[in-house]
C-alpha positions as CSV (number, residue, x, y, z in Angstrom):
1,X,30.8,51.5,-21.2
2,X,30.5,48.0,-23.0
3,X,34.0,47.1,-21.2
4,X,31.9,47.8,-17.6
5,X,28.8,45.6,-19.0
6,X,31.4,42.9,-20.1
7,X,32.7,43.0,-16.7
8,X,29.6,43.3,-14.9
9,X,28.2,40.2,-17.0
10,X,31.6,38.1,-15.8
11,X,31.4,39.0,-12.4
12,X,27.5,37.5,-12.3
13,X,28.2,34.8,-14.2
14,X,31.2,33.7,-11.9
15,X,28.8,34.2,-8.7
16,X,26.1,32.3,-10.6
17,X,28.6,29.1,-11.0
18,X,30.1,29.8,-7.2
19,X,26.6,29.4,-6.3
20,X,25.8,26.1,-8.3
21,X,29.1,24.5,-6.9
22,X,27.8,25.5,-3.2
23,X,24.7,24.0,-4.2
24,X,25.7,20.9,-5.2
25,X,28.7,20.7,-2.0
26,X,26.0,21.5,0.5
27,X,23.2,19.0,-0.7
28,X,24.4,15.8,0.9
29,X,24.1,17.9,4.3
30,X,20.4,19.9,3.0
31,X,19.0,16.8,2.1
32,X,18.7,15.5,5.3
33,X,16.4,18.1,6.1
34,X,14.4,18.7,2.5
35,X,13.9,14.6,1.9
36,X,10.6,14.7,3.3
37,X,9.6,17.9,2.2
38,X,10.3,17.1,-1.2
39,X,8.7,13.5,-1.2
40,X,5.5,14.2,-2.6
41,X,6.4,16.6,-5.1
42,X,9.6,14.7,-6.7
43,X,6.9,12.1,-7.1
44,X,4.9,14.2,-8.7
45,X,7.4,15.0,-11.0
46,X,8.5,12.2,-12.1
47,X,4.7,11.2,-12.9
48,X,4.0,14.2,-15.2
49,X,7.9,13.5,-16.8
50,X,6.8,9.8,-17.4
51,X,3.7,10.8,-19.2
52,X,1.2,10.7,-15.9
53,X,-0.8,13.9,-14.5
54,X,-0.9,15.6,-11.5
55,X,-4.2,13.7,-9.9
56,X,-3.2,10.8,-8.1
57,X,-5.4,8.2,-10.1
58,X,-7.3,7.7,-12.6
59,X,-10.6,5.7,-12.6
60,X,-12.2,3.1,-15.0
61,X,-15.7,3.6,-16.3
62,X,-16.8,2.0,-13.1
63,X,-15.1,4.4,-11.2
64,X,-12.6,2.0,-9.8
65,X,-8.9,3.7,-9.5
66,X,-5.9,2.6,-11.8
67,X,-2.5,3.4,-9.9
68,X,-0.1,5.6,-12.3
69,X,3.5,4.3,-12.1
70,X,6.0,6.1,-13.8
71,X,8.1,3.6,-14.8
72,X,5.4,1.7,-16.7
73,X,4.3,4.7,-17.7
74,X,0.9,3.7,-17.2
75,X,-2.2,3.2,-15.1
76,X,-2.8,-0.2,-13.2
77,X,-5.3,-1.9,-11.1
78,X,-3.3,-2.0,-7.5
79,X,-5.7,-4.5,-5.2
80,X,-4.2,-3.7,-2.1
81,X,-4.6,0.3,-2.8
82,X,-8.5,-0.9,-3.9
83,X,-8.5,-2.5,-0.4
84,X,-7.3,0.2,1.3
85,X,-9.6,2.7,-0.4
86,X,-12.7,0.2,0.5
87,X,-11.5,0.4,4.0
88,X,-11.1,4.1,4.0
89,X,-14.7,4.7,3.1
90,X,-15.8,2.2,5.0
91,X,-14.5,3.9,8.1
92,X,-16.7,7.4,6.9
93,X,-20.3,5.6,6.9
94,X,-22.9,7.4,8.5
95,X,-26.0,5.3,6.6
96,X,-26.3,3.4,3.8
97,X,-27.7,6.1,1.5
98,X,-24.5,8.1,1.7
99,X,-22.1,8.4,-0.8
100,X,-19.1,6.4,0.8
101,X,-21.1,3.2,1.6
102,X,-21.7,3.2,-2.2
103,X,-18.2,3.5,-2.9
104,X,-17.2,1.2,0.1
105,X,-19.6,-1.8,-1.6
106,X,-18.5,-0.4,-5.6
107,X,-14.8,-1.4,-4.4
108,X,-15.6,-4.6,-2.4
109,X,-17.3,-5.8,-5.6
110,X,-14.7,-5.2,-7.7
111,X,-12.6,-6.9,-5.0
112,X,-15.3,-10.3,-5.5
113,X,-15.7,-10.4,-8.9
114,X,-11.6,-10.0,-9.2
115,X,-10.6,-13.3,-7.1
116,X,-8.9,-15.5,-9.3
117,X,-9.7,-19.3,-8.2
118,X,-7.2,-22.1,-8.3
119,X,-6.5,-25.4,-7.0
120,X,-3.6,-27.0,-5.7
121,X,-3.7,-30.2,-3.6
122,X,-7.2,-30.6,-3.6
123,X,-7.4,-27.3,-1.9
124,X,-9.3,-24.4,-3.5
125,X,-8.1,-21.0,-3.1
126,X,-8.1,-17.7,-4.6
127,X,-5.6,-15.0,-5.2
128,X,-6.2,-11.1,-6.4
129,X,-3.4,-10.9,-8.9
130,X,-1.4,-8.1,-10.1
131,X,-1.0,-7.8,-13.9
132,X,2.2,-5.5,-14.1
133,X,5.6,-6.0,-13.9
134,X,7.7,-4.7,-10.9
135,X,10.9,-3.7,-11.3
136,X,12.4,-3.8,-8.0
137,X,12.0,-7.8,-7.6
138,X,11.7,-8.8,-10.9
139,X,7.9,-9.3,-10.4
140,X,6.4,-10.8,-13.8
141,X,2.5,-11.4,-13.9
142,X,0.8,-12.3,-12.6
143,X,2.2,-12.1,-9.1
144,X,0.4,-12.2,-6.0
145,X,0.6,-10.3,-2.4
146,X,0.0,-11.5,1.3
147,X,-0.5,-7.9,1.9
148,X,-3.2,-7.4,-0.4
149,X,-5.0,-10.9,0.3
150,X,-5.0,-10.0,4.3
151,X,-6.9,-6.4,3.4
152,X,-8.6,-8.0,0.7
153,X,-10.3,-10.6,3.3
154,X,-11.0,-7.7,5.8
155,X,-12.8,-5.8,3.3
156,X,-14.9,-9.2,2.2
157,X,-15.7,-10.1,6.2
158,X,-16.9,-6.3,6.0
159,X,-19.0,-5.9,3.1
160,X,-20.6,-9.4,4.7
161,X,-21.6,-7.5,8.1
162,X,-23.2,-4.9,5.9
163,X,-24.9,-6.6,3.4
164,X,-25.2,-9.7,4.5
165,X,-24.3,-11.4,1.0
166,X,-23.0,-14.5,1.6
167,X,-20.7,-14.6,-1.5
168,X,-18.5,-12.2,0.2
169,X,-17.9,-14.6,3.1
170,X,-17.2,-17.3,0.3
171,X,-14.8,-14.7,-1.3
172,X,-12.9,-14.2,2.5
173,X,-13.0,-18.1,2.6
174,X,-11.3,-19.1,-0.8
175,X,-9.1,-15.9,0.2
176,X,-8.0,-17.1,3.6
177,X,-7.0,-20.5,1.7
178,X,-4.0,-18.6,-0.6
179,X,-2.4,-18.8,2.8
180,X,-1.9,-22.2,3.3
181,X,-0.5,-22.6,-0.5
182,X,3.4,-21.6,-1.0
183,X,4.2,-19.3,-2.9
184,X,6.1,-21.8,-5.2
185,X,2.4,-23.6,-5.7
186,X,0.4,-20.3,-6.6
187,X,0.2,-18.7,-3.0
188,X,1.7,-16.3,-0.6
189,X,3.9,-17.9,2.1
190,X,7.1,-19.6,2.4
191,X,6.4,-22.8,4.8
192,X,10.0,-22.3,6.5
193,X,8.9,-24.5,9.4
194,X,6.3,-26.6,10.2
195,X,5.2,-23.7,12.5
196,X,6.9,-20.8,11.2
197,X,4.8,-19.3,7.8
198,X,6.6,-16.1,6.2
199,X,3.5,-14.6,4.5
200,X,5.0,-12.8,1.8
201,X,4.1,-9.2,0.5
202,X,5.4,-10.2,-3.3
203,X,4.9,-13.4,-4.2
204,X,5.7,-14.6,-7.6
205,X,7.5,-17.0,-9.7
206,X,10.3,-14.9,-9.8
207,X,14.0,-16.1,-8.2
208,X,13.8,-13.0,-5.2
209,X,12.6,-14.1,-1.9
210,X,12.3,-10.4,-0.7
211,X,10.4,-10.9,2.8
212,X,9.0,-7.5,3.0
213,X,8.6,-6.8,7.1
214,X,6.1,-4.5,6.6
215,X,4.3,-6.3,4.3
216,X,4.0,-9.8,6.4
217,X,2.9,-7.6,9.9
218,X,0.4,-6.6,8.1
219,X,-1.0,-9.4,6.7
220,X,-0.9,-11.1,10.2
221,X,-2.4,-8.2,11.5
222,X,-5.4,-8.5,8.8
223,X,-5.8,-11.9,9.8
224,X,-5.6,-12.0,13.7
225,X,-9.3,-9.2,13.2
226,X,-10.6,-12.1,10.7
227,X,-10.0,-14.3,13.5
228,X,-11.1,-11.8,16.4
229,X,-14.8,-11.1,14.2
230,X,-15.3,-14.7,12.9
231,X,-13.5,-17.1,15.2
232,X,-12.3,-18.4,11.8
233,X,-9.6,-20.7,13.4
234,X,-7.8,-21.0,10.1
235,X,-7.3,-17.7,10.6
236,X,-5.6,-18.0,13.8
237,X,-3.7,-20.5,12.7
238,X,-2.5,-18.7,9.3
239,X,-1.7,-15.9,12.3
240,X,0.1,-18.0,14.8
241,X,2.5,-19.3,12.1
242,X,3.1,-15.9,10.6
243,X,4.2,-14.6,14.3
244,X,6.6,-17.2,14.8
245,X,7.9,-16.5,11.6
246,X,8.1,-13.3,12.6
247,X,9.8,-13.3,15.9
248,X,12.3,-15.7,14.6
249,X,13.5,-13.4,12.0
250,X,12.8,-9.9,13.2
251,X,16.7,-9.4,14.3
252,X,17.7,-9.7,10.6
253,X,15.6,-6.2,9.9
254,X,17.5,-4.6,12.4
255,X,21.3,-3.0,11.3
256,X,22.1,-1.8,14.6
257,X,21.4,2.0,13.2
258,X,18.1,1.9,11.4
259,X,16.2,-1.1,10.0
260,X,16.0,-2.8,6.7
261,X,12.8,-3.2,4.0
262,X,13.6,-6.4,3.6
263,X,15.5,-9.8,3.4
264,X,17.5,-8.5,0.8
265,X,19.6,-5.3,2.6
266,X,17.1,-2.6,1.2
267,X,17.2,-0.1,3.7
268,X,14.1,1.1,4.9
269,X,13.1,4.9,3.5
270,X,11.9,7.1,6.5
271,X,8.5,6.3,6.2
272,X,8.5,2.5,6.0
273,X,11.3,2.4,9.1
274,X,8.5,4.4,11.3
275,X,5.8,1.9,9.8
276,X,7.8,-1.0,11.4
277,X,8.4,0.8,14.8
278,X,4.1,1.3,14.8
279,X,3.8,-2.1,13.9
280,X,6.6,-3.9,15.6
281,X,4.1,-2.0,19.1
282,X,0.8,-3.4,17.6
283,X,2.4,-6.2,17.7
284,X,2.8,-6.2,20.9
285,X,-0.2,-4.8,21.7
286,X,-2.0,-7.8,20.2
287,X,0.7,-10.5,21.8
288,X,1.6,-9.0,24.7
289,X,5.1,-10.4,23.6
290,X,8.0,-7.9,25.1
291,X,10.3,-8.6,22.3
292,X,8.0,-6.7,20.1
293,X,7.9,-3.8,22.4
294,X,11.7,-4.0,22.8
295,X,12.4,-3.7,19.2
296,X,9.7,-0.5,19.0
297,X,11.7,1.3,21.5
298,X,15.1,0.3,20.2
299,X,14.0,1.6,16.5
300,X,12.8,4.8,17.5
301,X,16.0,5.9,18.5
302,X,18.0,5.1,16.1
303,X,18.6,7.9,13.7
304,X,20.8,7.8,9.8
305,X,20.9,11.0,7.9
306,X,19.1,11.2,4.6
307,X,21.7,10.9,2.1
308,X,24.1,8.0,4.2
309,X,20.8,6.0,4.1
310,X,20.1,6.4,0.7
311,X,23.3,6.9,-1.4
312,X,26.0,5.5,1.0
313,X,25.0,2.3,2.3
314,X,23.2,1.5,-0.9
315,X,22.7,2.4,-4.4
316,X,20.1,5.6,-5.0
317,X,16.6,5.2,-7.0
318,X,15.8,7.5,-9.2
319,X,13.6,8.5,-6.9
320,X,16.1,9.7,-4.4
321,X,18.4,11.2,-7.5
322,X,15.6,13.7,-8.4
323,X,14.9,14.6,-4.5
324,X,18.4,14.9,-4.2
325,X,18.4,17.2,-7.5
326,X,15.0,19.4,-6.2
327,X,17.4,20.4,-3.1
328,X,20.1,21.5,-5.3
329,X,18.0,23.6,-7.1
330,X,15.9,24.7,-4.2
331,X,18.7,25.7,-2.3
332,X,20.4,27.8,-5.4
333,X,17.1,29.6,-5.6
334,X,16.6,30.5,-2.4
335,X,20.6,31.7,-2.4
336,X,19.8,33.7,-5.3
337,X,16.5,35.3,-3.6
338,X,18.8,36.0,-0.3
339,X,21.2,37.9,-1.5
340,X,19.0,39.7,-4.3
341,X,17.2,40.6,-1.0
342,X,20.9,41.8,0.6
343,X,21.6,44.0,-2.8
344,X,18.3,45.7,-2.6
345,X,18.5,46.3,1.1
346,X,22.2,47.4,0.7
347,X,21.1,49.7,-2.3
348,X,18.0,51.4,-0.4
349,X,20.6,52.0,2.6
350,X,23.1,53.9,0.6
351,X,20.5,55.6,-1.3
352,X,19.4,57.1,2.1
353,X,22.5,57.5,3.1
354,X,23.4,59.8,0.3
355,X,19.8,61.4,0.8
C-alpha cells in the first residue's frame, strides 16, 4: 500500500514539473496574448511588493494625490498627473457648487502656488518641478517636463475662464515662457534650429537627450488650444517651432515594424505606440499636413508580438519580467484546473459506466 502512494506521489510530481517546463516553453507565445490583460495587475503587484497599497494614490492633507512608484518606494507629487486630474474634473462640471469644480480649482491652485520662477536672460519664466529621481533617464531633481508645463498652462487658462483670477493667467504667462529657455538654461526645449524647437517631455541636467514623441505632441498640442483660446502668439510660435521639429524628426520613431519611445531606441510598449498613431492623426487634424496622416495609417498596421518587442529587440523591465512571470503561472494554473476537470469527468464517466 505505501509502495502504491510512493508511486502515486512520483507520478504527480513528475506531471507537476512536465507542466512547469510547458509553462515556461509556451510563455514567449501566451504572452502575446496575456500582456495586456496582465498590465494592470503586475503593476499592482509590484506596488504592494515595494511597500505601496492597492489604491492608486494617496492624498496630502489637502487632498492633493502623491503618485506611488515602486522603485522609490514612495509617494510623489507628479504635476503632470495633477494636471491631468484638474482637467479630468474639469470636463464633469455641471455648476460651481458641485463637487468636481471644487476639486478642479483645489488642483489648479496647487498647480499656482507650485510654479517655481526663474530668470535667465532677462526673461522670467516658471517651471513645475519634479522632486524625485527617475531611473530610466537618469533624471536627478529637480527636473522639469514640456509635457507637464503644456497641461499645466491649459489648466491655468482654464481656471482663468472660470474664475476670472487674474494670477492664473500670470501663472499660464511665466509658464508659456519655460518654452523659450533650453533645457541647458533651466527650461524645456532643445533650440536645434532657429525654427525647429524639440519641446522635451524630461528635461534635466542630466547627460540623456531622450526626445520622448509622445511627450513633445503633446505639449504642442497643449499649446496650439492656448493659442486657439487666447490668441497668445507666443504660443503659436512655441507651436510652430515644435511642429517643425516634429516633422523633421518623426521618421527616426519609426522602425519599419512598430515605432520607438524615443530618441534613444526604447521601443514603444502597446499603449504608447497606439498613443502616437492618435496623435500623429490629431496632428493632422490640426495641420492638415498629409505626412501626419501618412504616418497614422502606416503605424496602425504594423504589428510585433509581445515578447519580440519587449525581450528580443531590447532588454526587459522588471515590469515586463513579472508580466511575463504572471503568464507562466497563469497558464500552469489553468493547466492544472483543465485536466483536474478531465479526471473528474473521466472518473464520473466510469463510475456510470460500471453503474
Amino acid at each position: 500500500m505505501a509502495i502504491l502512494i510512493i508511486n502515486k506521489r512520483s507520478k504527480i510530481i513528475k506531471v507537476q514539473i512536465i507542466l512547469i517546463f510547458l509553462s515556461i516553453l509556451l510563455s514567449p507565445l501566451i504572452s502575446n496574448y496575456t500582456s495586456q490583460i496582465l498590465n494592470k495587475p503586475s503593476i499592482k503587484l509590484m506596488k504592494l511588493v515595494s511597500g505601496g497599497s492597492l489604491s492608486k494614490n494617496k492624498y496630502d492633507d489637502f487632498d492633493i494625490p502623491k503618485n506611488f512608484y515602486p522603485r522609490l518606494g514612495k509617494s510623489v507629487y507628479n504635476p503632470l498627473y495633477i494636471a491631468k486630474r484638474s482637467l479630468s474634473y474639469f470636463k464633469k462640471i455641471e455648476n460651481k457648487n458641485d463637487e468636481n469644480y471644487i476639486k478642479f480649482l483645489n488642483y489648479a491652485n496647487w498647480l499656482k502656488d507650485n510654479l517655481k520662477k526663474y530668470q535667465f536672460n532677462g526673461k522670467v519664466f516658471s517651471v513645475w518641478e519634479y522632486e524625485n529621481y527617475f531611473h530610466y533617464y537618469d533624471m536627478h531633481p529637480p527636473w522639469r517636463s514640456g509635457m507637464a508645463q503644456g497641461a499645466g498652462i491649459t489648466v491655468m487658462q482654464t481656471a482663468f475662464e472660470m474664475t476670472g483670477d487674474p494670477a492664473f493667467l500670470d501663472s499660464a504667462k511665466y509658464a508659456l515662457n519655460a518654452f523659450f529657455v533650453e533645457v541647458k538654461n533651466g527650461g524645456v526645449i532643445y533650440a536645434d534650429k532657429k525654427n525647429e524647437w524639440w519641446l522635451e517631455e524630461y528635461a534635466g541636467n542630466n547627460e540623456i537627450k531622450s526626445r520622448v514623441l509622445n511627450g513633445a505632441i503633446y505639449a504642442v498640442i497643449d499649446l496650439y488650444n492656448h493659442w486657439q483660446k487666447t490668441g497668445n502668439e507666443n504660443a503659436y510660435f512655441v507651436f510652430k517651432n515644435g511642429l517643425n521639429s516634429i516633422k523633421t524628426n518623426l521618421h527616426k520613431y519609426d522602425t519599419g515594424r512598430w515605432t520607438y519611445y524615443d530618441a534613444i531606441g526604447t521601443i514603444a510598449t502597446h499603449h504608447y505606440h497606439n498613443d502616437h498613431i492618435k496623435l500623429a492623426m490629431q496632428l493632422y487634424e490640426i495641420t492638415g499636413d498629409e505626412l501626419f496622416y501618412q504616418y497614422s495609417k502606416k503605424w496602425e498596421n504594423y504589428n510585433i508580438p509581445y515578447f519580440e518587442r519587449e525581450f528580443m529587440l531590447q532588454k526587459p523591465d522588471y515590469h515586463d519580467w513579472v508580466i511575463l512571470c504572471l503568464t507562466i503561472l497563469s497558464f500552469y494554473v489553468f493547466i492544472n484546473i483543465a485536466l483536474t476537470g478531465l479526471y473528474a469527468i473521466r472518473y464520473i464517466l466510469i463510475k456510470n459506466k460500471n453503474i
